[in-house]
C-alpha positions as CSV (number, residue, x, y, z in Angstrom):
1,X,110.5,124.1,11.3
2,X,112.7,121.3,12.0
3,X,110.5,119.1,13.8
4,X,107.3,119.3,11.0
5,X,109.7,118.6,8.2
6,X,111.0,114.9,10.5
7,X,106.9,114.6,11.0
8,X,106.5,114.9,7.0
9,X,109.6,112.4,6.3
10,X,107.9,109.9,9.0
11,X,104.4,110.1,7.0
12,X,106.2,109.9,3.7
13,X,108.2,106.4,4.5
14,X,105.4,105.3,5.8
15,X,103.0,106.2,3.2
16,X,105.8,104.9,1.3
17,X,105.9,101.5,3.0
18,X,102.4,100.8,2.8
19,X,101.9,101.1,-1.1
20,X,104.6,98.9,-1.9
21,X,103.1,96.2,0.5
22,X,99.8,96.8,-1.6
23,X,101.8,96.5,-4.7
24,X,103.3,93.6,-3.1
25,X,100.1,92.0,-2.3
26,X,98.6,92.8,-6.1
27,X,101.2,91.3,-7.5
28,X,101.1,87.6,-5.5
29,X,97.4,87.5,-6.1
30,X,98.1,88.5,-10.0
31,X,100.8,85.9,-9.7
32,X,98.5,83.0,-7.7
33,X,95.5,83.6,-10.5
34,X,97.7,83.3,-13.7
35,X,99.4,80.3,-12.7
36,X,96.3,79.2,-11.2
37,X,94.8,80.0,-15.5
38,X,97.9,78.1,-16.6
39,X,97.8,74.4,-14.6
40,X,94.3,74.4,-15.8
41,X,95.1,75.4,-19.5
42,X,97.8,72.9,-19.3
43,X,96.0,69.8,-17.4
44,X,96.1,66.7,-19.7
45,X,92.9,65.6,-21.9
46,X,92.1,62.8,-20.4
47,X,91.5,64.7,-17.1
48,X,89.4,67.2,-19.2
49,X,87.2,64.5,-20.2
50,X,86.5,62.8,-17.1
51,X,85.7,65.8,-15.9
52,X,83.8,66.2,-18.7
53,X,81.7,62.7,-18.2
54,X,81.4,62.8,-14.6
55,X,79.6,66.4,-15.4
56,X,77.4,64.2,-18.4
57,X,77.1,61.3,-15.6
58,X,75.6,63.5,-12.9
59,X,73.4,65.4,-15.8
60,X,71.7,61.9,-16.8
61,X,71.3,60.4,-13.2
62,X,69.5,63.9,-12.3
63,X,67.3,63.3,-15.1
64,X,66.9,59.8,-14.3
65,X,65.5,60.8,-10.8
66,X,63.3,63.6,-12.5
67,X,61.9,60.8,-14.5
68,X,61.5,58.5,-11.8
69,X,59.9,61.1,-10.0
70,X,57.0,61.6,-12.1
71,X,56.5,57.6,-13.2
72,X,54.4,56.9,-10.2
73,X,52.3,60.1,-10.9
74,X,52.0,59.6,-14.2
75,X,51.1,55.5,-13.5
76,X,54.1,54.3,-16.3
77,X,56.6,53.1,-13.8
78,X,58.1,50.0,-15.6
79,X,57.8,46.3,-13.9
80,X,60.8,44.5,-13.3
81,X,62.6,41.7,-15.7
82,X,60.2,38.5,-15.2
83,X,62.2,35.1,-15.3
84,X,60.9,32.7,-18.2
85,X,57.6,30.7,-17.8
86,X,57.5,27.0,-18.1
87,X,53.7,26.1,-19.4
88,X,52.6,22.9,-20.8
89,X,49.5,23.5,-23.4
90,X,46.2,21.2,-24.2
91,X,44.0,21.4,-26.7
92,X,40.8,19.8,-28.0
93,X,39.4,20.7,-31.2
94,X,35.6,18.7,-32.1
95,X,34.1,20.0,-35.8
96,X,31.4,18.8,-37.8
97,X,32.5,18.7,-41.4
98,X,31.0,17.1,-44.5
99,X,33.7,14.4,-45.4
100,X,35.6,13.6,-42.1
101,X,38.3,11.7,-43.9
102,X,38.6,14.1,-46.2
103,X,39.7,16.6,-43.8
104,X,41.5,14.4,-41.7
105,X,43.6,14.0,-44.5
106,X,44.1,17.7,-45.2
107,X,44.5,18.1,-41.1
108,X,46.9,16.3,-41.1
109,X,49.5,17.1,-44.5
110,X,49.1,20.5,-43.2
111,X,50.4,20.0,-39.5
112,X,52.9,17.9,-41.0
113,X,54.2,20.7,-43.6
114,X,53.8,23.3,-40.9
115,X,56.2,21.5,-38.3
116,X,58.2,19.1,-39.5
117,X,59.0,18.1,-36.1
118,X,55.5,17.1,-34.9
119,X,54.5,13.6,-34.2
120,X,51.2,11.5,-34.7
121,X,49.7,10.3,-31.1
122,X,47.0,8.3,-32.6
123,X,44.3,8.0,-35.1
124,X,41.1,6.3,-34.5
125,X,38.4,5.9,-37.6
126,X,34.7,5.1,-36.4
127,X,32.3,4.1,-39.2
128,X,28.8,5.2,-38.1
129,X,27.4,5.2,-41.6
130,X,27.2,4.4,-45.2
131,X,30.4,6.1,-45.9
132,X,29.9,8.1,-42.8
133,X,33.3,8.0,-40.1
134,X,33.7,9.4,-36.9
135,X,37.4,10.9,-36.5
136,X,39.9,11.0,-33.6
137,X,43.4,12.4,-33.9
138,X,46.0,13.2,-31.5
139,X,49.5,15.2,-32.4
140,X,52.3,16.6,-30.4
141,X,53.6,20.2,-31.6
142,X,56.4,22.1,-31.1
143,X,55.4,25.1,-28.6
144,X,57.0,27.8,-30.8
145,X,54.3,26.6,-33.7
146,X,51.5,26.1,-31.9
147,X,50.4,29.4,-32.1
148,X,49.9,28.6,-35.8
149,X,48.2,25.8,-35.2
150,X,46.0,27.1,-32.7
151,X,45.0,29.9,-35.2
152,X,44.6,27.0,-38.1
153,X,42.4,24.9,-35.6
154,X,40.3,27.6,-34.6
155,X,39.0,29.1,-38.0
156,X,39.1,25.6,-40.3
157,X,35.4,24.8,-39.9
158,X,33.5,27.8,-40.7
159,X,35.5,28.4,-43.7
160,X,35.3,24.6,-45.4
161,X,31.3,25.0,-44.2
162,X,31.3,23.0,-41.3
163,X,30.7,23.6,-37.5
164,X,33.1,24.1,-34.8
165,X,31.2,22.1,-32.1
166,X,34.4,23.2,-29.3
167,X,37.3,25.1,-28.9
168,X,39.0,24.0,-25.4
169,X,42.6,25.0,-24.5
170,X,44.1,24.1,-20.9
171,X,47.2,25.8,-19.6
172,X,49.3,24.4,-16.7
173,X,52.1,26.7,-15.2
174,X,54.7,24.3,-13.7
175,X,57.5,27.0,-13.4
176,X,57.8,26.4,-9.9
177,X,58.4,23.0,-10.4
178,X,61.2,23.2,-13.2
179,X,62.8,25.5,-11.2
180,X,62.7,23.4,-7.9
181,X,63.6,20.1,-9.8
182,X,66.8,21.7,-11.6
183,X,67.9,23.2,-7.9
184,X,67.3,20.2,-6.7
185,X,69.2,18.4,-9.0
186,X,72.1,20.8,-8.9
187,X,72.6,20.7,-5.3
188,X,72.8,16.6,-5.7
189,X,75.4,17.0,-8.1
190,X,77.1,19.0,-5.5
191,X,76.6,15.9,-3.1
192,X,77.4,13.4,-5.1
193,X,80.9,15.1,-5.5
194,X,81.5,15.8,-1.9
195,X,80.3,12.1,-1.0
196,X,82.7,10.8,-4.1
197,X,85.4,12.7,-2.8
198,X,84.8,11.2,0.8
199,X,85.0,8.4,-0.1
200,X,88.4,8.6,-2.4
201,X,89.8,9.5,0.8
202,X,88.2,7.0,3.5
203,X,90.5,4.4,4.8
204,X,88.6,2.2,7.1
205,X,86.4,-0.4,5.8
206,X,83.1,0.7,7.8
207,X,83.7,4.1,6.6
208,X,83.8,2.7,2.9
209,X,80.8,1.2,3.0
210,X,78.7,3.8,4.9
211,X,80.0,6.6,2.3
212,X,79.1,4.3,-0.8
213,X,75.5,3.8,0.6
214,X,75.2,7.5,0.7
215,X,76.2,7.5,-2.7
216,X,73.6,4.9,-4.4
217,X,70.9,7.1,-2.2
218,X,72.3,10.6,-4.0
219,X,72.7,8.8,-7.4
220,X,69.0,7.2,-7.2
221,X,67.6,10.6,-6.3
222,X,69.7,12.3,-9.0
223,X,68.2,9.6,-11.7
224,X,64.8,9.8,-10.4
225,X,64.8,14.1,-10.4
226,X,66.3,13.5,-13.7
227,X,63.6,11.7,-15.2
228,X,60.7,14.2,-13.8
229,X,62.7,17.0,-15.2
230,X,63.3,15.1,-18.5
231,X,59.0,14.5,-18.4
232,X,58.8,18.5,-17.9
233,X,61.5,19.3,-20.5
234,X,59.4,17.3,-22.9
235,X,55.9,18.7,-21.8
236,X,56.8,21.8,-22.0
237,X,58.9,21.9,-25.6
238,X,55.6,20.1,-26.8
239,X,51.9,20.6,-26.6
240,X,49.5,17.9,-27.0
241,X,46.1,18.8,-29.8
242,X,44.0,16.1,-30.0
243,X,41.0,16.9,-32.7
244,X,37.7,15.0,-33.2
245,X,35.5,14.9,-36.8
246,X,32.0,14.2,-37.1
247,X,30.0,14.1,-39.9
248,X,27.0,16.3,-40.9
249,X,24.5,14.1,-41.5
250,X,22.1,15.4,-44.2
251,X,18.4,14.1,-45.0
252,X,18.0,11.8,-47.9
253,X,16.1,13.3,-51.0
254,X,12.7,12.6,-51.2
255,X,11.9,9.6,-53.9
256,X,10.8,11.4,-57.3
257,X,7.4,10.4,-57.7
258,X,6.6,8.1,-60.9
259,X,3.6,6.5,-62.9
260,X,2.9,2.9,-63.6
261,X,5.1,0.9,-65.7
262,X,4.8,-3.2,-66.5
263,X,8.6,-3.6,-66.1
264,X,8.0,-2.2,-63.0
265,X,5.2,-4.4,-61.7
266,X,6.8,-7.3,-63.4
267,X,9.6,-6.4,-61.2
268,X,8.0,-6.1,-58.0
269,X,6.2,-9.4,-58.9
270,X,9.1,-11.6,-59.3
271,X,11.0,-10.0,-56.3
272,X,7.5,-10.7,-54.3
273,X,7.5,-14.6,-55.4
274,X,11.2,-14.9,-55.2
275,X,11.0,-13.9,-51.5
276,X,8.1,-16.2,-51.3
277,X,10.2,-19.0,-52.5
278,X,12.8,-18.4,-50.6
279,X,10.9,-18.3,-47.4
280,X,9.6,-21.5,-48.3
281,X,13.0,-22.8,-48.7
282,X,14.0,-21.5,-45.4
283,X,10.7,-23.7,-44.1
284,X,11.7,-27.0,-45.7
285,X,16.0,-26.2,-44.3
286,X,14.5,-25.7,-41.2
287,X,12.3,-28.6,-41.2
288,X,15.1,-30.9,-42.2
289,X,17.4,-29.5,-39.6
290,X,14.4,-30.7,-36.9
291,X,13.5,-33.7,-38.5
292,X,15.8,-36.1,-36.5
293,X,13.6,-34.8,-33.8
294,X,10.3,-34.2,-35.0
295,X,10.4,-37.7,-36.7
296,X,10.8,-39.7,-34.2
297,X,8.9,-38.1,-31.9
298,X,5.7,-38.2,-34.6
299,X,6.2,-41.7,-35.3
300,X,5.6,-42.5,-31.0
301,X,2.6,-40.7,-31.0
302,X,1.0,-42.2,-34.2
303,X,1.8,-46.0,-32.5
304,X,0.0,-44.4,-29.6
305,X,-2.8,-43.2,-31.1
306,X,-3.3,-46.1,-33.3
307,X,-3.3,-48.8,-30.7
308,X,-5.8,-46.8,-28.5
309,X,-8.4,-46.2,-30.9
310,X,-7.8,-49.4,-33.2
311,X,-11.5,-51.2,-33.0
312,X,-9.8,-54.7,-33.6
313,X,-8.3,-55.5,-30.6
314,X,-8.6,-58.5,-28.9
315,X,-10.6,-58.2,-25.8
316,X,-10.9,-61.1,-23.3
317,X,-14.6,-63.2,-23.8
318,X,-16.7,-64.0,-20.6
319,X,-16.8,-68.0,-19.6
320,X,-19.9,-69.7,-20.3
321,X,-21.7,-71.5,-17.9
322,X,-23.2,-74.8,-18.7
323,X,-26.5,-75.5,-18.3
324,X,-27.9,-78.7,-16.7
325,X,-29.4,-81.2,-18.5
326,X,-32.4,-82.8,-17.7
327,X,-31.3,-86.2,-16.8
328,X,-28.9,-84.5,-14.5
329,X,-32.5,-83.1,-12.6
């Protein structure tokens, strides 16, 4: 009896022992998990709402990848950012209108009105008939109006009822170029200084004068870069439009046919004898002008004439031989 009831007392303690260890266990992981609940409920805001953003943040780059993704299938996959383009714009503009001056006039106020800034280049006025003018003009525009211009140019004739004869525009690019010259220039500024700071500092009179060499040959190049990108600069803020006017030239009317009138004839008569009289009078001018040559000459050949065939000349008589008398036989 003894020994089962030390056998019970042994599986009771130990029985014993193990449930409080598993309450023990319980409890630290109860423990662990609430104070676990209660750094998170108490963490600051600001940790909250990076959190919260980095959460946004890897939400939107997700998309953005999505996106990405299906550009290429869907063939909408944006270009990349293209610098500016340097351009330098010609145009040539040759209508026939009905009064070329006129519209040169009109042209012209209107340019003038629309850009304040623009310039005339020239102005040529031919006169190929009566009252008839051929028209050359040349301006300089600004490039942010020359759109308007352009659209101005284009649809003037048909609209006054005259004929747009050509419509030429010419488009350089010469980005590469403006953006060689101003790197160009840039890294001769950056010379310029280095040599100018070379030569603050050089002490031995061979020196000097080597260094300040290489500083006329930087400054010339900077000058002469400077003026080519001064000639782009200005080419490309403004576009030349040269325009050229030629009349229409229109058939005369046909003369109204009339009857017979005495003023008329009287009219035609006296214009008929005064033209007669006045190439008469153009005869006897002319004649005058010649007659210090035609005089002269006239009076020679009359002398001429008039000793050749004047039957009173003396001509030379034969000698007479004398006969012999009788006695002298």
């Amino acid at each position: 009896m003894l020994p089962i009831l030390k056998h019970s007392k042994k599986y009771i303690l130990s029985s014993g022992c193990l449930v409080v260890f598993l309450l023990f266990l319980v409890g630290c992981g109860s423990s662990a998990s609430s104070s676990s609940g209660t750094s998170i409920m108490n963490a600051p805001a600001h940790m909250a709402n990076s959190q919260a953003q980095t959460s946004a943040g890897n939400a939107q780059s997700a998309s953005g990848s999505s996106a990405g993704a299906q550009l290429p299938a869907t063939g909408k996959q944006q270009n990349a950012p293209i610098g500016p383009q340097y351009l330098i714009k010609t145009l040539k503009v040759s209508m026939n209108v009905k009064d070329t001056r006129k519209v040169a006039s009109i042209i012209q106020a209107w340019i003038g009105s629309t850009d304040v800034a623009s310039s005339t280049a020239g102005a040529d006025y031919e006169q190929t008939g009566d009252n008839l003018y051929n028209v050359s003009m040349t301006f300089s525009v600004r490039a942010s109006v020359y759109p308007q211009i352009y659209n101005y140019l284009r649809d003037y004739a048909p609209k006054e009822g005259g004929q747009l004869q050509s419509f030429t525009e010419t488009v350089q690019d010469v980005t590469n170029d403006y953006v060689d010259t101003q790197s160009r220039l840039k890294n001769l500024r950056v010379e310029q200084q280095r040599v100018q700071d070379l030569l603050s500092h050089a002490q031995a009179l061979n020196d000097v004068l080597t260094i300040e060499q290489k500083l006329t040959d930087v400054e010339g190049q900077i000058e002469s870069i400077e003026a080519h990108l001064n000639e782009l600069t200005s080419q490309v803020a403004y576009y030349t439009v040269s325009i050229s006017l030629q009349p229409i030239e229109t058939a005369p009317p046909p003369p109204a046919p009339s009857g017979w009138s005495a003023g008329q004839a009287f009219h035609d008569a006296f214009s008929a004898s005064l033209a007669f009289a006045q190439s008469i009078a153009n005869f006897l001018i002319w004649l005058l002008a010649f007659s210090f040559y035609l005089v002269p000459a006239t009076l020679i050949i009359w002398f001429v004439w008039r000793v050749r065939n004047n039957p009173r000349r003396a001509t030379p008589k034969p000698a007479e031989t004398p006969t012999p008398s009788s006695g002298d036989m």
